[in-house]
N, CA and C atoms as an extended XYZ file, in Angstrom:
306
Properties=species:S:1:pos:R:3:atomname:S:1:resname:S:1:resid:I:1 pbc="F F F"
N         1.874      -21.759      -78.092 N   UNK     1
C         2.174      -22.572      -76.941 CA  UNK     1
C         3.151      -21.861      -76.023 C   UNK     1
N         2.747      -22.147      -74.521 N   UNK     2
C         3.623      -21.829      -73.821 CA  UNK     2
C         5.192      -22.454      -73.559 C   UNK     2
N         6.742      -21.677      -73.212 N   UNK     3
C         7.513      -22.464      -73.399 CA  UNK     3
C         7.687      -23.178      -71.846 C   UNK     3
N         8.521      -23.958      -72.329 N   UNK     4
C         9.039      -24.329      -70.514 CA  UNK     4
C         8.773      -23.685      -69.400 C   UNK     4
N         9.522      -22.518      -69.931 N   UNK     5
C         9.972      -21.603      -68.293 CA  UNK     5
C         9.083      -20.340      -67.723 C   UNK     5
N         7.893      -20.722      -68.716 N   UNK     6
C         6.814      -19.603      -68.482 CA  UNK     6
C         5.608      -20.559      -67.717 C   UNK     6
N         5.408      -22.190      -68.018 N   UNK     7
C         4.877      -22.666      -67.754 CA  UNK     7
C         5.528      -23.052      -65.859 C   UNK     7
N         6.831      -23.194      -65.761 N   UNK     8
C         7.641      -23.287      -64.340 CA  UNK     8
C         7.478      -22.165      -63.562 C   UNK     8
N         7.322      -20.772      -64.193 N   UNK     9
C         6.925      -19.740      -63.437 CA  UNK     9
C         5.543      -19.742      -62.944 C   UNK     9
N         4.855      -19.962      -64.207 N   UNK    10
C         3.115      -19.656      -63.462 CA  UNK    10
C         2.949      -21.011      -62.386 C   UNK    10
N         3.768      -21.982      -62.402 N   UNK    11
C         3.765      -23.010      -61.290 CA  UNK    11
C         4.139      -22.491      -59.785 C   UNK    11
N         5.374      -21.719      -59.818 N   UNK    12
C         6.021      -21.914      -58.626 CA  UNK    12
C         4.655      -20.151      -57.774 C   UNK    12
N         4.514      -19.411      -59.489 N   UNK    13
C         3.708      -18.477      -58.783 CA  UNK    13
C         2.214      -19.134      -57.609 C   UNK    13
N         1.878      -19.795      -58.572 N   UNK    14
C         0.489      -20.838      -57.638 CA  UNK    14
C         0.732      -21.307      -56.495 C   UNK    14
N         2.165      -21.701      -56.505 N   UNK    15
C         2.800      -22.696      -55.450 CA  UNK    15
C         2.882      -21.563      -54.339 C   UNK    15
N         3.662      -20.533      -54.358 N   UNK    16
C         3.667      -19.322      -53.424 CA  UNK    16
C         2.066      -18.777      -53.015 C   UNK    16
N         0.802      -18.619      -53.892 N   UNK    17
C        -0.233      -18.055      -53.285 CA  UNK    17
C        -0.743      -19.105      -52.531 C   UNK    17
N        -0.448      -20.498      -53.182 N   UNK    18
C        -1.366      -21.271      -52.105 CA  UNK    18
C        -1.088      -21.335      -50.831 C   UNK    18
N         0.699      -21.131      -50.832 N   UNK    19
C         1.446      -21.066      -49.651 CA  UNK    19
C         1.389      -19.742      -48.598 C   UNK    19
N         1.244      -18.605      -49.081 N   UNK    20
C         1.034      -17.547      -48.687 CA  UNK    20
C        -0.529      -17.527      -47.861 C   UNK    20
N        -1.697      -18.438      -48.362 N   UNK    21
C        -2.766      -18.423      -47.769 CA  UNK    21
C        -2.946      -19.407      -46.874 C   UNK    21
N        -2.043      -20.658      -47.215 N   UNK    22
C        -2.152      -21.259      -46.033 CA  UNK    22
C        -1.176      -20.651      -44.642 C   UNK    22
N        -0.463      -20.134      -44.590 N   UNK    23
C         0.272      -18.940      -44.026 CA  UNK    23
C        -0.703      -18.142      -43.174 C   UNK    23
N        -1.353      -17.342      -44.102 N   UNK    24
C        -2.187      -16.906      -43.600 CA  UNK    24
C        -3.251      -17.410      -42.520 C   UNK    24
N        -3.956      -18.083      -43.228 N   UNK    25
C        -4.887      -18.953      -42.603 CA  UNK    25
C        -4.048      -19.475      -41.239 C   UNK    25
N        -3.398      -19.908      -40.980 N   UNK    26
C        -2.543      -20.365      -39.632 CA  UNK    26
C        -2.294      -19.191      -39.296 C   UNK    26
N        -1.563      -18.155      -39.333 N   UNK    27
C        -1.509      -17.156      -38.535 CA  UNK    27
C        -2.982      -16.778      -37.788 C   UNK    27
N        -3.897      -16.806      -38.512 N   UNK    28
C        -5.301      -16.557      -38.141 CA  UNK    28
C        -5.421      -16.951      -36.933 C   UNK    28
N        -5.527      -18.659      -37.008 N   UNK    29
C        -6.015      -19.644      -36.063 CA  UNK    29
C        -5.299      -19.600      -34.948 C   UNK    29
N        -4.229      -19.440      -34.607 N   UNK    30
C        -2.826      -18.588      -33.606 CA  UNK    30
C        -3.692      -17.738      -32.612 C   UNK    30
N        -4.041      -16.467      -33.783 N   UNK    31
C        -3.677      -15.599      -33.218 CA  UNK    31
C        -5.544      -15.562      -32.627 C   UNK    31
N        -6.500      -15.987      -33.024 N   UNK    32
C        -7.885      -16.763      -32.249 CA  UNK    32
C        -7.352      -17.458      -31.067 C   UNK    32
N        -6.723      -17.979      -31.380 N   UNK    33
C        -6.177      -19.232      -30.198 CA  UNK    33
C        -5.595      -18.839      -28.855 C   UNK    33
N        -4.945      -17.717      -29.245 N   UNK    34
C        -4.049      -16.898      -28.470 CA  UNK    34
C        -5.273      -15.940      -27.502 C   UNK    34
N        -6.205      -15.854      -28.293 N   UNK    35
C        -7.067      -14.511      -27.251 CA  UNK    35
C        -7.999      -15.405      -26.650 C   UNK    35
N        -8.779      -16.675      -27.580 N   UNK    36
C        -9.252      -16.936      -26.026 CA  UNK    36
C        -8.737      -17.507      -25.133 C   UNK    36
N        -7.380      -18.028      -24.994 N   UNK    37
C        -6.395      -18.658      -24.108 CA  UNK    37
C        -6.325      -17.643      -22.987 C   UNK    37
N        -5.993      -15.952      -23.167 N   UNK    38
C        -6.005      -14.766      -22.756 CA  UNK    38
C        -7.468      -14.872      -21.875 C   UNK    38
N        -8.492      -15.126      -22.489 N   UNK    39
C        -9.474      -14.849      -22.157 CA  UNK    39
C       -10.168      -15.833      -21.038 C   UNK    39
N        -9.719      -16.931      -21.289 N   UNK    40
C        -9.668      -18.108      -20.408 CA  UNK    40
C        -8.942      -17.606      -18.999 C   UNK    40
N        -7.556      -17.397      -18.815 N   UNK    41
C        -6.850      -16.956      -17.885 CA  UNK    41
C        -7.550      -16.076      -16.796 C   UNK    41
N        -7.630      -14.907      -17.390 N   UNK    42
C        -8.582      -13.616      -16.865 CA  UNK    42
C        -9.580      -14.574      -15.960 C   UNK    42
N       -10.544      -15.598      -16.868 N   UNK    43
C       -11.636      -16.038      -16.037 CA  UNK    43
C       -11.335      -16.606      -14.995 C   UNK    43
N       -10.096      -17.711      -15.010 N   UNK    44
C        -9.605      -18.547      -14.225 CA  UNK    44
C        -9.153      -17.672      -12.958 C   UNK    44
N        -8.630      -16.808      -13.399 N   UNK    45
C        -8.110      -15.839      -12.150 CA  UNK    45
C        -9.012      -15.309      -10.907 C   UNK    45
N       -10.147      -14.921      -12.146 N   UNK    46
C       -11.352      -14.298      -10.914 CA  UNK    46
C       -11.753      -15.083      -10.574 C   UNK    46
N       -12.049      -16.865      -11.176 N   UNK    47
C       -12.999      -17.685      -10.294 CA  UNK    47
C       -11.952      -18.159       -9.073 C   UNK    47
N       -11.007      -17.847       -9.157 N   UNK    48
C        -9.606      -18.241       -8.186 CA  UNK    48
C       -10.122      -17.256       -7.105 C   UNK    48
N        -9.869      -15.996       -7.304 N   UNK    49
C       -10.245      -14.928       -6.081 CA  UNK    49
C       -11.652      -15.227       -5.124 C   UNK    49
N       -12.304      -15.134       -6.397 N   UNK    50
C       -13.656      -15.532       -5.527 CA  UNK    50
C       -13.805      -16.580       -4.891 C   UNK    50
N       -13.252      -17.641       -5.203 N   UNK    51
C       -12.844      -18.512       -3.861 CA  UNK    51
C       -12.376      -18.542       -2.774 C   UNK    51
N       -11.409      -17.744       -3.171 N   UNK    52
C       -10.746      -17.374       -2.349 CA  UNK    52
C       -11.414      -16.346       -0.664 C   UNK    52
N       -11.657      -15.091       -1.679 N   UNK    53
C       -12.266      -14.504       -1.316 CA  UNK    53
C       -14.083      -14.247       -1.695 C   UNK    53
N       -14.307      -15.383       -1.454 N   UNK    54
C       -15.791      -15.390       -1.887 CA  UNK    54
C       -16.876      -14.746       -1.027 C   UNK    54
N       -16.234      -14.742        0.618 N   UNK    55
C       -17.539      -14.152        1.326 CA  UNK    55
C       -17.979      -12.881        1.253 C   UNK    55
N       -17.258      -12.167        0.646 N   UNK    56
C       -17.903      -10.783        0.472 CA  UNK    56
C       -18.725      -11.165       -0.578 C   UNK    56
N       -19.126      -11.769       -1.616 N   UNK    57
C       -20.171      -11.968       -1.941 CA  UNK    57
C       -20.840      -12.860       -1.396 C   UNK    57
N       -20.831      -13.542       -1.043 N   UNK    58
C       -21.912      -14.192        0.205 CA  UNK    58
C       -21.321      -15.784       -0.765 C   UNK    58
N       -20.603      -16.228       -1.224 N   UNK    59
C       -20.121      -17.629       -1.457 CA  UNK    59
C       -19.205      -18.247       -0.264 C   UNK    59
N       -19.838      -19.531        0.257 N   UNK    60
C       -18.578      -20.090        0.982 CA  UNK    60
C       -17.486      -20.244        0.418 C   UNK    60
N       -16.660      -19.830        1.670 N   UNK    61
C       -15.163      -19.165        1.593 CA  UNK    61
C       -14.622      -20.624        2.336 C   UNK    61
N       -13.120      -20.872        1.530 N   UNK    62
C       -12.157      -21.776        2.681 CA  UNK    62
C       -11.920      -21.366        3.774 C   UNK    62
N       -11.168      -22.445        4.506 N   UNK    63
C       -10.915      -21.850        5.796 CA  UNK    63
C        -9.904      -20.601        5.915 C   UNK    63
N        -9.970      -19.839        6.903 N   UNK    64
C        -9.722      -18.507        6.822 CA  UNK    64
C        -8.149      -18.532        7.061 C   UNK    64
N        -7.799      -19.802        7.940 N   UNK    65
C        -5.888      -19.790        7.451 CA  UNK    65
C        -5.564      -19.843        6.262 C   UNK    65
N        -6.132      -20.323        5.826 N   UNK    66
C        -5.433      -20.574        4.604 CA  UNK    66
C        -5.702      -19.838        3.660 C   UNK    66
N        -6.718      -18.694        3.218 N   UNK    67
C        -6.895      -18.078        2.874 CA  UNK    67
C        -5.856      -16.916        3.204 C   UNK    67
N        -5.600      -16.947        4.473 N   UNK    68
C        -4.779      -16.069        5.066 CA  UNK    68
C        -3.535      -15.688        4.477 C   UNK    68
N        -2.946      -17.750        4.651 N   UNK    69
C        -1.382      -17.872        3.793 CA  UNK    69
C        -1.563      -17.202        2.413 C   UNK    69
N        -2.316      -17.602        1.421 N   UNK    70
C        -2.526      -17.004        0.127 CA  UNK    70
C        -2.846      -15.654       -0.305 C   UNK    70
N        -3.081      -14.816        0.839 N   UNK    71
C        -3.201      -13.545        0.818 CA  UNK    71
C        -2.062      -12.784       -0.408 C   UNK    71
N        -0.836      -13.431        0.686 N   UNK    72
C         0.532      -12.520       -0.365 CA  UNK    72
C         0.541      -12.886       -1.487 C   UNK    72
N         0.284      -13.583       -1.846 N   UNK    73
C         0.179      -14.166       -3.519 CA  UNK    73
C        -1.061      -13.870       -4.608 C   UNK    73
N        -2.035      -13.037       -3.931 N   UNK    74
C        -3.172      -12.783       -4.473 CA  UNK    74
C        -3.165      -10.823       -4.689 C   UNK    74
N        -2.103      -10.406       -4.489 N   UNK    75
C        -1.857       -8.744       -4.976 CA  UNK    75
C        -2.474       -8.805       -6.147 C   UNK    75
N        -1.855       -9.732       -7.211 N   UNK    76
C        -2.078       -8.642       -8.559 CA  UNK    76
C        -3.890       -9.326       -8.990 C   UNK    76
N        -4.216      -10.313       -8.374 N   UNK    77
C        -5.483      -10.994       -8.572 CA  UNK    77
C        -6.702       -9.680       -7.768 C   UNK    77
N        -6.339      -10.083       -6.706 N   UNK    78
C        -7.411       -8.773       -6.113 CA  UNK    78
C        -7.347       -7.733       -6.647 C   UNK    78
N        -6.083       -6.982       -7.014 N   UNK    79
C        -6.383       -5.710       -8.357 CA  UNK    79
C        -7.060       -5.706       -8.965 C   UNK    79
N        -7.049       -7.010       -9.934 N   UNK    80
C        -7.897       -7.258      -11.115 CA  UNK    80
C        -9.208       -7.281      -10.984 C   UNK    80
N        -9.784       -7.977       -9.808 N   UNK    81
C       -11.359       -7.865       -9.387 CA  UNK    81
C       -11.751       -6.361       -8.793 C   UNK    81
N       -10.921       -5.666       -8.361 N   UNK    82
C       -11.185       -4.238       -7.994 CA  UNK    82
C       -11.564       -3.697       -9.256 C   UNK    82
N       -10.222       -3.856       -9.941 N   UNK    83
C       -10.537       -3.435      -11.761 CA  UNK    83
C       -12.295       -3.354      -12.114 C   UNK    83
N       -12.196       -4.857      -12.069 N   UNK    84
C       -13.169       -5.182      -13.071 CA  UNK    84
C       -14.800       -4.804      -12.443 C   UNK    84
N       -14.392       -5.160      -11.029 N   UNK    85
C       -15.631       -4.388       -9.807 CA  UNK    85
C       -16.256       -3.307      -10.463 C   UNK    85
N       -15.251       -2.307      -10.546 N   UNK    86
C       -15.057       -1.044      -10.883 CA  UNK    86
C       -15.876       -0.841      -12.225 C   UNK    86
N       -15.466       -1.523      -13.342 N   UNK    87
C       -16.119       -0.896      -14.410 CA  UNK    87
C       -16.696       -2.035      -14.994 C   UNK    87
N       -17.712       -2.929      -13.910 N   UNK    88
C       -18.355       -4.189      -14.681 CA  UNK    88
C       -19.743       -3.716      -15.202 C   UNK    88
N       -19.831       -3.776      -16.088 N   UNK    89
C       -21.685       -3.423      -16.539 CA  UNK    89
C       -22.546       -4.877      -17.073 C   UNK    89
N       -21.539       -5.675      -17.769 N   UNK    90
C       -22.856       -7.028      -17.836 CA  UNK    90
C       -21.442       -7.988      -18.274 C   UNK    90
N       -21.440       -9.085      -17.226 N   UNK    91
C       -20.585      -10.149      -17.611 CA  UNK    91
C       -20.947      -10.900      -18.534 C   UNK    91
N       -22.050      -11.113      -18.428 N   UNK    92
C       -22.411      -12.253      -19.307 CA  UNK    92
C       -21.953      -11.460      -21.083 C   UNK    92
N       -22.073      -10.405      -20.989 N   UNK    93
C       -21.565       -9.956      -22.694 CA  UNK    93
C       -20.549       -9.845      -22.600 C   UNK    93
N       -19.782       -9.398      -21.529 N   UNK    94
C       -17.940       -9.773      -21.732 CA  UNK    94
C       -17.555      -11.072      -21.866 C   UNK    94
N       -18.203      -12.341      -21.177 N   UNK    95
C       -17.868      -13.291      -21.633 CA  UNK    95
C       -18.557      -13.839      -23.198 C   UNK    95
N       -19.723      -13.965      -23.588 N   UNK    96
C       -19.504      -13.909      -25.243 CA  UNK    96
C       -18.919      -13.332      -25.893 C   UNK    96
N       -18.454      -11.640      -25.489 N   UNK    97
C       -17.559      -11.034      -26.634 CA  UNK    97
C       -15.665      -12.252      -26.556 C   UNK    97
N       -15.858      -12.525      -25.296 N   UNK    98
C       -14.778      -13.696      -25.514 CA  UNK    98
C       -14.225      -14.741      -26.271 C   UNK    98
N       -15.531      -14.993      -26.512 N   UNK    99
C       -16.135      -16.905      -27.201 CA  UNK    99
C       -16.478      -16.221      -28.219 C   UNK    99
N       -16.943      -14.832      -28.953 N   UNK   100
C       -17.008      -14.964      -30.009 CA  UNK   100
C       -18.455      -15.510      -30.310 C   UNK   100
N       -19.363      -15.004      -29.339 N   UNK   101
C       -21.016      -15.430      -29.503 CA  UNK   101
C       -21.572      -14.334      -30.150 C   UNK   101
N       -22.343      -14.718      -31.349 N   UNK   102
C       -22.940      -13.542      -31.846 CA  UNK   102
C       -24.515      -13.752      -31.271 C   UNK   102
């Protein structure tokens, strides 16, 4: 038979792996949570520009004052669509590699 304090050890050991995996497991879900939140943003940004600036692709655009005012505030946004201009080859698979579509 086992004594007391061998039986309190293999307890608190169980107690730590279960704890260690639920640990785990939450760090997981975080850190999922965290990229498509990331990934969300990015989208939100460009569907922002293209509103903004939608007529160069041929989408109605707001009125052009006001587009105007928002100009200065749209630096690091218009980068990003230059960016992505630049080296887009198929959205539609950048957005499943997002979501995690197989």
């Amino acid at each position: 038979m086992r004594g007391e304090g061998e039986q309190t050890t293999v307890i608190r050991r169980a107690l730590r792996a279960v704890k260690a995996f639920f640990t785990t497991m939450d760090q997981a879900h975080r850190n999922r949570a965290v990229g498509m939140t990331e990934c969300e943003v990015r989208e939100l940004e460009n569907m922002f520009v293209l509103l903004l600036m939608g007529s160069f692709a041929g989408v109605p655009a707001p009125p052009s004052f006001i587009a105007a005012e928002l100009l200065p505030y749209l630096e690091h946004e218009i980068k990003v669509v230059n960016r992505r201009a630049e080296s887009a080859s198929d959205a539609l698979a950048e957005l499943a590699g997002c979501l995690d579509v197989t």
